[in-house]
C-alpha positions in Angstrom: -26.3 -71.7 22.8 -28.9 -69.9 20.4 -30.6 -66.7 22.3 -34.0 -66.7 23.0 -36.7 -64.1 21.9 -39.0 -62.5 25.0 -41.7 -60.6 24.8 -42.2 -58.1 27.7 -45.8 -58.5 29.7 -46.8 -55.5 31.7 -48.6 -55.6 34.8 -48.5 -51.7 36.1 -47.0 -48.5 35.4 -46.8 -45.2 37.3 -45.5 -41.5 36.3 -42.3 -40.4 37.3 -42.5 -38.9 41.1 -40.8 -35.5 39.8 -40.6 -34.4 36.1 -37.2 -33.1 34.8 -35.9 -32.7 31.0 -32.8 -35.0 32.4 -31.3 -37.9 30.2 -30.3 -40.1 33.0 -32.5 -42.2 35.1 -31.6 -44.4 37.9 -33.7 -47.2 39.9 -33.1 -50.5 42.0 -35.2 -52.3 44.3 -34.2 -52.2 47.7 -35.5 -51.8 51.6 -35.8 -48.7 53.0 -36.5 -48.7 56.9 -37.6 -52.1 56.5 -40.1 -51.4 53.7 -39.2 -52.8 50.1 -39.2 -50.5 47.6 -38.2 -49.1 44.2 -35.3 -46.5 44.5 -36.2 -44.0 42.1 -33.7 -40.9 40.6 -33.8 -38.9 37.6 -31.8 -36.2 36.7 -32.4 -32.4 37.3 -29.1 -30.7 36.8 -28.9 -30.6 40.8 -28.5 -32.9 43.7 -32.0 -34.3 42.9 -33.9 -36.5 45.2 -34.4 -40.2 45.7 -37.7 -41.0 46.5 -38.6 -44.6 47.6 -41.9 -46.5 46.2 -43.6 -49.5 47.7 -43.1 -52.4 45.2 -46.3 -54.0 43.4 -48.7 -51.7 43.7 -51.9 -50.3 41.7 -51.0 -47.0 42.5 -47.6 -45.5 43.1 -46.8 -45.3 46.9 -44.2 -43.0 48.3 -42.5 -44.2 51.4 -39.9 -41.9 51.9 -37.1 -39.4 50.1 -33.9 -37.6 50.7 -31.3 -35.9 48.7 -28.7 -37.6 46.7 -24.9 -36.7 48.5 -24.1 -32.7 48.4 -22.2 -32.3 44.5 -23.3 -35.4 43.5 -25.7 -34.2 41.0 -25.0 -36.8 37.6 -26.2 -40.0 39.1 -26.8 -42.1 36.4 -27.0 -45.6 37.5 -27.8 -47.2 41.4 -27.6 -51.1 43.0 -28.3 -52.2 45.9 -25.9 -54.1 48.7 -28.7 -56.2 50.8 -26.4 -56.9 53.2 -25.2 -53.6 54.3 -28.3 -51.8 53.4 -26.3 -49.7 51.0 -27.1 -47.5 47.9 -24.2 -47.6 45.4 -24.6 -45.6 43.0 -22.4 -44.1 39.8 -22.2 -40.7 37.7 -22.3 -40.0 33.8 -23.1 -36.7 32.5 -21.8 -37.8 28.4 -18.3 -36.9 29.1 -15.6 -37.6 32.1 -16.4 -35.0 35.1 -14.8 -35.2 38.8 -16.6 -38.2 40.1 -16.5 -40.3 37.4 -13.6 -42.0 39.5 -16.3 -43.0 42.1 -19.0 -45.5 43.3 -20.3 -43.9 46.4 -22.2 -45.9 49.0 -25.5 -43.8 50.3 -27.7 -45.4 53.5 -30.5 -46.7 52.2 -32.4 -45.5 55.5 -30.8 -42.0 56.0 -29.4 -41.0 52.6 -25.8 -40.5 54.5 -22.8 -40.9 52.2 -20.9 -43.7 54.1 -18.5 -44.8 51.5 -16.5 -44.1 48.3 -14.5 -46.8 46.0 -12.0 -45.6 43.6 -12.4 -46.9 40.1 -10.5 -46.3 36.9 -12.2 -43.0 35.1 -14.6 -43.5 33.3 -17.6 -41.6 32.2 -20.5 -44.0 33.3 -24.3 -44.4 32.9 -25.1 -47.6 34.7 -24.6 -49.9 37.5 -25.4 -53.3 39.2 -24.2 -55.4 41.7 -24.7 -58.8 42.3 -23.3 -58.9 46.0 -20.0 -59.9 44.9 -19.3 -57.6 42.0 -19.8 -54.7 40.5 -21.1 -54.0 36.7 -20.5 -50.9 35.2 -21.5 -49.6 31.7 -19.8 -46.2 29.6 -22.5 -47.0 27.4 -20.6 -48.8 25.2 -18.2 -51.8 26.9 -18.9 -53.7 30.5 -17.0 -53.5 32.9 -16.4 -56.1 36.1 -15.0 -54.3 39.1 -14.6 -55.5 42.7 -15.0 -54.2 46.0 -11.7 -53.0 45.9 -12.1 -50.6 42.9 -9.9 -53.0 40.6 -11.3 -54.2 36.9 -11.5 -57.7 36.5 -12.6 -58.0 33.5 -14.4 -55.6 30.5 -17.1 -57.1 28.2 -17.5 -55.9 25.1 -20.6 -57.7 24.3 -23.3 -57.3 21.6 -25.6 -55.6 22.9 -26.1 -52.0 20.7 -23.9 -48.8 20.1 -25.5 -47.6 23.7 -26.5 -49.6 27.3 -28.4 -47.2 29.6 -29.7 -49.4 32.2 -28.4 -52.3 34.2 -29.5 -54.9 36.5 -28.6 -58.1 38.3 -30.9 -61.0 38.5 -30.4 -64.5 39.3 -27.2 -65.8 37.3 -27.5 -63.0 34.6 -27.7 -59.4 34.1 -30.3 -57.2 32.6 -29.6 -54.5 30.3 -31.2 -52.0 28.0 -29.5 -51.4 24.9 -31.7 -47.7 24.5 -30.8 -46.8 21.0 -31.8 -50.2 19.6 -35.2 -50.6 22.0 -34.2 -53.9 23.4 -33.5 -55.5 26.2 -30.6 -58.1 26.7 -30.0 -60.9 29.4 -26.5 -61.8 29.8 -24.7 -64.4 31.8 -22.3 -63.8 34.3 -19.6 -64.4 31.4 -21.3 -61.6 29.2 -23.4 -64.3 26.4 -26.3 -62.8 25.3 -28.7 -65.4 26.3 -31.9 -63.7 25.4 -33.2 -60.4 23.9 -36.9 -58.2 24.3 -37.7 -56.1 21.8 -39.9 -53.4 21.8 -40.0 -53.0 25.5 -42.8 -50.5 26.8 -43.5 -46.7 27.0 -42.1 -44.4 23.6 -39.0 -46.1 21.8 -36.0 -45.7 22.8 -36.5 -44.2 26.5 -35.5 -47.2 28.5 -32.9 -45.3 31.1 -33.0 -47.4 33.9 -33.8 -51.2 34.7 -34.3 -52.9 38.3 -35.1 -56.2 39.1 -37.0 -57.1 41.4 -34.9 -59.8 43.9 -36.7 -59.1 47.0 -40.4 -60.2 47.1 -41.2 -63.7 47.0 -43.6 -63.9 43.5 -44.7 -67.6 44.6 -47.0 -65.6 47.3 -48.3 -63.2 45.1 -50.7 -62.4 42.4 -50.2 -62.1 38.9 -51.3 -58.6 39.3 -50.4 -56.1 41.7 -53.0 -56.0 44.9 -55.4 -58.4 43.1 -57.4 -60.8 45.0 -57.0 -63.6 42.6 -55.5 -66.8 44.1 -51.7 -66.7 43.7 -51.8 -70.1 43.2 -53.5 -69.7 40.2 -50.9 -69.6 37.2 -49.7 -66.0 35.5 -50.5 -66.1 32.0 -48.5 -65.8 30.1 -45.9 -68.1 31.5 -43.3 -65.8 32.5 -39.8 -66.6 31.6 -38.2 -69.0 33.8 -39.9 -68.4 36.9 -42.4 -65.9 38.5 -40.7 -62.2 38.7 -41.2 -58.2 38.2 -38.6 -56.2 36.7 -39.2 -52.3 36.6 -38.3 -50.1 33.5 -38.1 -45.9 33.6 -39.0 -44.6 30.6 -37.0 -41.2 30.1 -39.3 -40.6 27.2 -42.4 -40.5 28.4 -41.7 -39.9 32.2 -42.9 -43.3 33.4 -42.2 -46.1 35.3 -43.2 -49.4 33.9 -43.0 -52.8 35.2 -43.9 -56.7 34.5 -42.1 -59.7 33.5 -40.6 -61.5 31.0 -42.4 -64.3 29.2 
């Protein structure tokens, strides 16, 4: 099966909530107290704070914050578990550190740390989760790993010399390859299936990827808070079906987001 070229269509962008001179950025969409939103953590050489967005808006709307867990200060890379309302969320600081055995669990509502997994070391930088599995990137190789902490299987796939971000969406995965400005769709099996390049913001920031598997799209505008008929067809066509996926731009401290067409 021959990959397919995308273009990247934005619809809004905001800054960063907090500035830091970090490298690693996290985000996923998730609820918080019953409000979806946009998880957002960069880091500051600290426990740093993740601060919750509403999703689709003009301007950037902050519903609520709270630490990340006390020594837990190298979060690179967060998913979210709908069904138990649950933050996971990985560390990579560029080389192994005490936690890099770990995927904690955080409350999405409270911030609590309610659960660790144990996982093989490894120094990572991102994470997704798909409600079954975990994926985990070093930045280099992909690695399947299930509730249980155990490696299923590791993907060294195409995709560039360094994968920052990660994301699951339906039946694939999303991924920045950073060094290389891209961004690859995989299949569950790890096939690259399509490729963005020249996603936006300054080249070669892309830290963090979320997509957006909460909102129905079907109900809503083409752009965010318009007035325009939903009904109306998006233009372009966006890739398969109506969606928003969110990029952090490390670069240029900024949050961007659209869809694929």
């Amino acid at each position: 099966m021959s990959r397919q070229q995308l273009h990247f269509f934005k619809t809004g962008s905001y800054p960063f909530p907090y500035k830091t001179r970090g490298s690693d950025t996290a985000l996923t969409v998730s609820y918080h107290k019953g409000e979806p939103s946009l998880a957002f953590l960069t880091q500051t050489g600290h426990e740093a704070d993740i601060v919750f967005l509403r999703l689709y808006r003009q301007n950037p709307e902050e519903t609520g914050r709270f630490s990340s867990p006390k020594n837990y200060w190298r979060i690179s890379g967060m998913a979210y578990d709908r069904a138990q309302n649950r933050l996971w969320a990985t560390e990579g600081s560029g080389s192994p550190h005490e936690n890099a055995d770990s995927i904690i669990g955080i409350d999405a509502d409270s911030g609590a740390h309610v659960d660790t997994i144990i996982v093989p070391f490894s120094d990572s930088h991102a994470l997704a989760f798909n409600g079954q599995y975990f994926l985990r990137s070093d930045g280099s190789a992909l690695e399947m790993i299930d509730r249980a902490g155990n490696i299923l299987a590791t993907l060294h796939v195409p995709i560039g010399s360094n994968c920052r971000g990660l994301s699951s969406a339906p039946w694939t995965y999303i991924a920045s390859d950073t060094l290389s400005n891209k961004l690859v769709i995989l299949s569950l099996f790890g096939q690259v299936v399509a490729e963005c390049d020249a996603p936006p913001g300054e080249p070669g920031g892309i830290e963090a990827v979320a997509f957006d598997g909460i909102q129905d799209y079907t109900t809503l505008s083409q752009f965010p808070e318009s007035s325009v008929d939903p009904a109306i067809p998006w233009s372009p066509d966006p890739w398969n079906f109506r969606h928003t996926v969110y990029l952090a731009n490390q670069k240029d401290q900024t949050i961007y987001f659209g869809y694929f067409y």
